[in-house]
C-alpha positions in Angstrom: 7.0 -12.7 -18.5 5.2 -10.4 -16.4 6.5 -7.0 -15.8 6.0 -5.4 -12.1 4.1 -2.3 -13.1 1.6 -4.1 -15.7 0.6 -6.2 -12.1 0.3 -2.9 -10.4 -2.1 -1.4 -13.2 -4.1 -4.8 -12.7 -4.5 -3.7 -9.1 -5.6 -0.1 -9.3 -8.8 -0.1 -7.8 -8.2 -3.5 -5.4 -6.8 -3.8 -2.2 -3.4 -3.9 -1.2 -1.1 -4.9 1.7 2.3 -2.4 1.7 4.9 -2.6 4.6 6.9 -0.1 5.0 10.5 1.1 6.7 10.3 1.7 10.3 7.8 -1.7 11.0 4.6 0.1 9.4 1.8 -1.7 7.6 -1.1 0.0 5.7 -3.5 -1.5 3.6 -6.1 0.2 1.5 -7.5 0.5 -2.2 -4.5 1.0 -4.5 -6.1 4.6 -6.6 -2.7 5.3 -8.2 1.2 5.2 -8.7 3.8 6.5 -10.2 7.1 5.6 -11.9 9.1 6.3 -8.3 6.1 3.7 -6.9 4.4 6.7 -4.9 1.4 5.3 -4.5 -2.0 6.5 -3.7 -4.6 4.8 -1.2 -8.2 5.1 -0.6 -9.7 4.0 2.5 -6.2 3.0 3.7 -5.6 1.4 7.7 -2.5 1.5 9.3 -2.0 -1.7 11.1 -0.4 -2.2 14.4 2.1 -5.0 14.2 1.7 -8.4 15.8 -0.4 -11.3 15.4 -3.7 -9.5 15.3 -2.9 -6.7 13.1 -5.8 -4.3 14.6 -6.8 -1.1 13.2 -4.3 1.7 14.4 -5.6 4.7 12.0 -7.9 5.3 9.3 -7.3 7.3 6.2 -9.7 8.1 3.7 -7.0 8.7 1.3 -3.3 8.4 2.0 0.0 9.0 -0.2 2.8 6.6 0.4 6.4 7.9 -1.1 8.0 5.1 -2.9 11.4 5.4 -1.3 9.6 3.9 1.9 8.1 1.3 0.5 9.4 -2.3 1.1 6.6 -4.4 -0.8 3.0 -4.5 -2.0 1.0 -7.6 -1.6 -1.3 -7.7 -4.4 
């Protein structure tokens, strides 16, 4: 069985997909979490919503608190 934060460490260093409370989407680099899934991004885009999904802002690193965090697509 695989356990949720072993598939995380896999992804440190990959991109990743993470929606968020209030209809946000980022996506970025996954550099880090934590045990409260605070997470860490490097090169990270927010996304505006929609079909397209275009660039809204770019981040060259960005902290996400985990408390906002609805899922990560590996």
């Amino acid at each position: 069985m695989t356990r949720p934060f072993d598939e995380l460490t896999k992804s440190v260093g990959k991109p990743v997909l993470v929606r968020l409370k209030g209809d946000r989407t980022v996506r970025g680099l996954l550099a880090s979490f934590d045990v409260h899934l605070n997470i860490i991004l490097e090169d990270a885009e927010e996304l505006s919503n929609g079909e397209n999904q275009n660039i809204k802002e770019k981040y060259p690193r960005l902290m996400v608190r985990g408390d906002n965090i609805i899922f990560i697509a590996l």
